[in-house]
C-alpha positions as CSV (number, residue, x, y, z in Angstrom):
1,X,-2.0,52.8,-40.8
2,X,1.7,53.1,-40.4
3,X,3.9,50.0,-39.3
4,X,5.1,52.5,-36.2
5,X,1.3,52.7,-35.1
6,X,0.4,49.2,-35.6
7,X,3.8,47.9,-33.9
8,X,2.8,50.4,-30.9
9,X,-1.0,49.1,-30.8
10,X,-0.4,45.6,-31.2
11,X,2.6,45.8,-28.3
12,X,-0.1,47.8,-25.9
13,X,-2.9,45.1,-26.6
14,X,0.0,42.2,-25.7
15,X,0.8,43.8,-22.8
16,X,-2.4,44.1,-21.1
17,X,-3.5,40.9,-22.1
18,X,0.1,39.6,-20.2
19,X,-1.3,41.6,-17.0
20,X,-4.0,39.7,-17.4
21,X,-2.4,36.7,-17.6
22,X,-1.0,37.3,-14.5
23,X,-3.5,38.0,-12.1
24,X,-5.0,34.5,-13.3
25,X,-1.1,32.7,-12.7
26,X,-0.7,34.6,-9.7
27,X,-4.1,32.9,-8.8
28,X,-3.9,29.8,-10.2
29,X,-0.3,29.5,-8.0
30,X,-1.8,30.4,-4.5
31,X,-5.0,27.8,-5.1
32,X,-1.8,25.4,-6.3
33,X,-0.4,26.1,-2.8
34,X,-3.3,25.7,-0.7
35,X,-4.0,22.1,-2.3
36,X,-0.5,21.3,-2.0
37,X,-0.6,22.5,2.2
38,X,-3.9,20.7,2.2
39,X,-1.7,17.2,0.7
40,X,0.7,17.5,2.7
41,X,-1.5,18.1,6.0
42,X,-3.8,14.9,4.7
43,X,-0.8,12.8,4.5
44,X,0.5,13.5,7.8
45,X,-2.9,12.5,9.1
46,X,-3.5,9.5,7.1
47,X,0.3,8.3,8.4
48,X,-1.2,8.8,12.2
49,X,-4.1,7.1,12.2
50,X,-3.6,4.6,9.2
51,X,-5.4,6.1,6.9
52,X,-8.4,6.7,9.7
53,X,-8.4,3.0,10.3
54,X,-6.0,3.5,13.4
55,X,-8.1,4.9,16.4
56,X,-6.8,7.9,18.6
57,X,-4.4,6.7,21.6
58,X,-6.4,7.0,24.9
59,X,-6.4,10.6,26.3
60,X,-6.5,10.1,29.9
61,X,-9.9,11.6,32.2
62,X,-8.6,15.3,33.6
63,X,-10.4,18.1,34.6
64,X,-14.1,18.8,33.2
65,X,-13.3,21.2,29.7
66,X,-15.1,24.7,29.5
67,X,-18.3,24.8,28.2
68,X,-18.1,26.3,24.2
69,X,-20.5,28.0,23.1
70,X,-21.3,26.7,19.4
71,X,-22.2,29.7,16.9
72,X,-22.9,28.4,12.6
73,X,-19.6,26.9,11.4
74,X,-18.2,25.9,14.8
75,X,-17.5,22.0,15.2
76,X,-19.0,20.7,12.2
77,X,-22.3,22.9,12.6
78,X,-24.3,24.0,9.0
79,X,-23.1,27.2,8.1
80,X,-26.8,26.8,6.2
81,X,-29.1,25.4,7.7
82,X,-31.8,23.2,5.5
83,X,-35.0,26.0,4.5
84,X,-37.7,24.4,6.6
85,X,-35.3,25.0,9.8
86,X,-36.8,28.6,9.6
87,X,-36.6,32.0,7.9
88,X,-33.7,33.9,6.7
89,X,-33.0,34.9,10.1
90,X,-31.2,31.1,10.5
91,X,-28.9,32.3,8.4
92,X,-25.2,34.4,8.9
93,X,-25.5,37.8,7.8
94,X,-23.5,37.5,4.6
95,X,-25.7,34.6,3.4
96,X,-29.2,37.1,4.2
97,X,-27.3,39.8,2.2
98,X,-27.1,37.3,-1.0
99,X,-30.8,36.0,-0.5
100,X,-31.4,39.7,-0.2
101,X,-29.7,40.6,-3.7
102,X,-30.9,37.3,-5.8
103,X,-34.8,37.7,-4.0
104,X,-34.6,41.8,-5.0
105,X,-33.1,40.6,-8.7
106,X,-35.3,41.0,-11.9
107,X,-34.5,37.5,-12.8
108,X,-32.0,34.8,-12.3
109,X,-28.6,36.2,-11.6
110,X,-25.2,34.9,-12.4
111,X,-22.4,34.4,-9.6
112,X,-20.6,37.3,-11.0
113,X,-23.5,39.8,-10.6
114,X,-23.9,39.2,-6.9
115,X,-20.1,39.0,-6.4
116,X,-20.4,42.6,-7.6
117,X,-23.9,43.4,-6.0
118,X,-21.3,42.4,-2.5
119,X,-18.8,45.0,-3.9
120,X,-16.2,42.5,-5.0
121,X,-14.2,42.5,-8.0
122,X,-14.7,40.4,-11.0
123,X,-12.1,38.4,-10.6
124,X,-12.4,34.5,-10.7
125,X,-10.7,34.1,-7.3
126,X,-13.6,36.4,-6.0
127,X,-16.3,35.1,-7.8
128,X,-15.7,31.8,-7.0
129,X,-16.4,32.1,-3.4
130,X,-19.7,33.5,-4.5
131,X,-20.6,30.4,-6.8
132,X,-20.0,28.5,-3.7
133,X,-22.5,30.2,-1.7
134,X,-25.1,30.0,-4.3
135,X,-24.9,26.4,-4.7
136,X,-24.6,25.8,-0.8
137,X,-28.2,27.7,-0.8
138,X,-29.4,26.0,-3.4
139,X,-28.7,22.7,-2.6
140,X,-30.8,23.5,1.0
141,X,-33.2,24.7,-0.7
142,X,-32.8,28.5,-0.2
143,X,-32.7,29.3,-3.9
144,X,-33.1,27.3,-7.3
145,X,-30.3,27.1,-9.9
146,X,-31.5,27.3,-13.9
147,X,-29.6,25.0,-15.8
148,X,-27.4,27.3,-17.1
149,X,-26.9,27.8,-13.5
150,X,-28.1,31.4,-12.6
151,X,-30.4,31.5,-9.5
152,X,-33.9,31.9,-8.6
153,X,-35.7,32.7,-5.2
154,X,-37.5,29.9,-3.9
Protein backbone atom coordinates (compact mmCIF):
# COMPACT_ATOMS: atom_id res chain seq x y z
CA UNK A 1 0.00 0.00 0.00
CA UNK A 2 1.04 3.45 -1.11
CA UNK A 3 1.47 6.44 1.43
CA UNK A 4 -1.35 8.34 -0.91
CA UNK A 5 -3.89 5.33 -0.16
CA UNK A 6 -3.07 5.02 3.38
CA UNK A 7 -3.14 9.00 3.98
CA UNK A 8 -6.69 8.88 2.12
CA UNK A 9 -7.99 5.79 4.27
CA UNK A 10 -6.75 6.80 7.44
CA UNK A 11 -8.20 10.63 6.86
CA UNK A 12 -11.80 8.86 5.80
CA UNK A 13 -11.76 6.57 8.93
CA UNK A 14 -10.99 10.03 11.20
CA UNK A 15 -13.61 11.65 9.71
CA UNK A 16 -16.42 9.46 10.37
CA UNK A 17 -15.29 8.69 13.57
CA UNK A 18 -15.45 12.96 14.15
CA UNK A 19 -19.25 12.66 12.85
CA UNK A 20 -19.59 10.40 15.34
CA UNK A 21 -18.21 12.33 17.81
CA UNK A 22 -20.57 14.76 17.19
CA UNK A 23 -23.84 13.39 17.35
CA UNK A 24 -22.71 12.20 20.90
CA UNK A 25 -21.42 16.18 21.81
CA UNK A 26 -24.29 17.47 20.12
CA UNK A 27 -26.18 15.11 22.65
CA UNK A 28 -24.27 15.31 25.55
CA UNK A 29 -24.78 19.47 25.18
CA UNK A 30 -28.68 19.38 24.91
CA UNK A 31 -28.89 16.79 28.13
CA UNK A 32 -26.17 19.62 29.63
CA UNK A 33 -28.88 22.20 28.93
CA UNK A 34 -31.88 20.54 30.22
CA UNK A 35 -30.03 19.89 33.73
CA UNK A 36 -28.83 23.27 33.65
CA UNK A 37 -32.91 24.73 32.88
CA UNK A 38 -33.80 22.10 35.44
CA UNK A 39 -31.03 24.06 38.17
CA UNK A 40 -31.93 27.06 37.47
CA UNK A 41 -35.84 26.34 37.66
CA UNK A 42 -35.02 24.34 41.22
CA UNK A 43 -33.29 27.24 42.55
CA UNK A 44 -35.82 29.70 41.81
CA UNK A 45 -38.19 27.35 43.74
CA UNK A 46 -36.07 26.57 46.55
CA UNK A 47 -35.61 30.68 47.01
CA UNK A 48 -39.68 30.88 47.14
CA UNK A 49 -40.49 28.57 49.51
CA UNK A 50 -37.17 28.24 51.54
CA UNK A 51 -36.03 25.45 50.29
CA UNK A 52 -39.80 23.79 50.74
CA UNK A 53 -39.66 24.68 54.34
CA UNK A 54 -41.62 28.06 53.60
CA UNK A 55 -45.42 27.15 52.94
CA UNK A 56 -47.46 28.75 49.95
CA UNK A 57 -49.01 32.27 50.86
CA UNK A 58 -52.84 31.84 51.29
CA UNK A 59 -54.79 31.79 47.94
CA UNK A 60 -58.01 33.30 48.77
CA UNK A 61 -61.58 30.96 48.33
CA UNK A 62 -63.08 32.06 44.58
CA UNK A 63 -65.12 30.32 42.42
CA UNK A 64 -65.46 26.32 42.50
CA UNK A 65 -62.40 25.14 39.72
CA UNK A 66 -63.56 22.86 36.66
CA UNK A 67 -63.66 19.40 37.23
CA UNK A 68 -60.22 17.62 35.36
CA UNK A 69 -60.48 14.74 34.27
CA UNK A 70 -57.24 12.73 35.31
CA UNK A 71 -55.82 10.35 32.43
CA UNK A 72 -51.96 8.14 33.50
CA UNK A 73 -49.31 10.81 33.99
CA UNK A 74 -51.63 13.73 34.92
CA UNK A 75 -51.06 15.20 38.57
CA UNK A 76 -48.68 12.80 39.95
CA UNK A 77 -50.78 9.68 38.68
CA UNK A 78 -48.49 6.22 37.70
CA UNK A 79 -47.76 6.25 34.25
CA UNK A 80 -47.40 2.34 35.40
CA UNK A 81 -49.45 1.14 37.41
CA UNK A 82 -48.08 -1.75 39.95
CA UNK A 83 -48.87 -5.58 37.90
CA UNK A 84 -51.58 -6.84 40.32
CA UNK A 85 -53.61 -3.42 39.50
CA UNK A 86 -54.63 -5.47 36.35
CA UNK A 87 -53.69 -6.70 32.83
CA UNK A 88 -51.79 -4.91 30.16
CA UNK A 89 -54.82 -3.03 29.38
CA UNK A 90 -53.79 -0.55 32.66
CA UNK A 91 -51.17 0.32 30.77
CA UNK A 92 -50.56 3.45 27.91
CA UNK A 93 -50.37 2.09 24.53
CA UNK A 94 -46.58 2.61 24.11
CA UNK A 95 -45.81 0.71 27.27
CA UNK A 96 -48.40 -2.54 25.81
CA UNK A 97 -46.31 -2.20 22.57
CA UNK A 98 -42.94 -2.88 24.64
CA UNK A 99 -44.59 -5.72 26.81
CA UNK A 100 -45.70 -6.83 23.45
CA UNK A 101 -42.05 -6.93 21.79
CA UNK A 102 -40.07 -8.25 25.12
CA UNK A 103 -43.24 -11.06 25.78
CA UNK A 104 -43.04 -11.99 21.69
CA UNK A 105 -38.87 -12.03 22.13
CA UNK A 106 -36.96 -15.39 22.01
CA UNK A 107 -35.11 -14.42 25.18
CA UNK A 108 -34.15 -11.48 27.24
CA UNK A 109 -33.69 -8.43 25.13
CA UNK A 110 -31.47 -5.53 25.50
CA UNK A 111 -32.75 -1.74 25.55
CA UNK A 112 -31.32 -1.25 22.12
CA UNK A 113 -33.25 -4.16 20.47
CA UNK A 114 -36.66 -2.80 21.51
CA UNK A 115 -35.62 0.77 20.84
CA UNK A 116 -35.32 -0.62 17.26
CA UNK A 117 -38.28 -3.25 17.47
CA UNK A 118 -40.23 0.71 18.23
CA UNK A 119 -38.44 1.95 14.93
CA UNK A 120 -36.02 4.24 16.60
CA UNK A 121 -32.49 4.75 15.83
CA UNK A 122 -29.59 3.44 17.71
CA UNK A 123 -28.62 6.32 19.10
CA UNK A 124 -27.91 6.63 22.96
CA UNK A 125 -30.31 9.64 23.21
CA UNK A 126 -32.96 7.20 21.82
CA UNK A 127 -32.16 4.29 23.53
CA UNK A 128 -32.05 5.74 26.64
CA UNK A 129 -35.67 6.55 26.92
CA UNK A 130 -36.21 2.96 26.27
CA UNK A 131 -33.93 1.73 29.20
CA UNK A 132 -36.12 3.93 31.15
CA UNK A 133 -39.23 2.23 30.37
CA UNK A 134 -37.90 -1.18 30.88
CA UNK A 135 -36.70 -0.47 34.34
CA UNK A 136 -40.02 1.50 35.17
CA UNK A 137 -41.83 -2.02 34.23
CA UNK A 138 -39.58 -3.88 35.86
CA UNK A 139 -39.47 -2.27 39.01
CA UNK A 140 -43.62 -2.84 39.01
CA UNK A 141 -43.24 -5.90 38.30
CA UNK A 142 -44.24 -6.03 34.59
CA UNK A 143 -41.01 -7.57 33.47
CA UNK A 144 -37.68 -9.03 35.18
CA UNK A 145 -34.25 -7.65 34.41
CA UNK A 146 -31.13 -10.36 34.19
CA UNK A 147 -28.25 -9.10 35.82
CA UNK A 148 -26.68 -8.03 32.90
CA UNK A 149 -29.85 -6.17 32.67
CA UNK A 150 -31.77 -7.55 29.54
CA UNK A 151 -35.44 -8.28 30.29
CA UNK A 152 -37.67 -11.12 30.74
CA UNK A 153 -41.61 -11.41 30.76
CA UNK A 154 -43.00 -12.01 34.01
Amino acid sequence: MDVLTWTIERRMQLAERAEVLRKELAETDAELARLEAAEVVFGQWAEATDGGRQSSPAVEPGPDPERVVATPGAAGMRLIPDREEGGTEALTPEYRRIMEIVTTASGPVMAKDVALALGRENTPGKVEPVRGQLRKLSDRGWLSRTGSGRCLPR
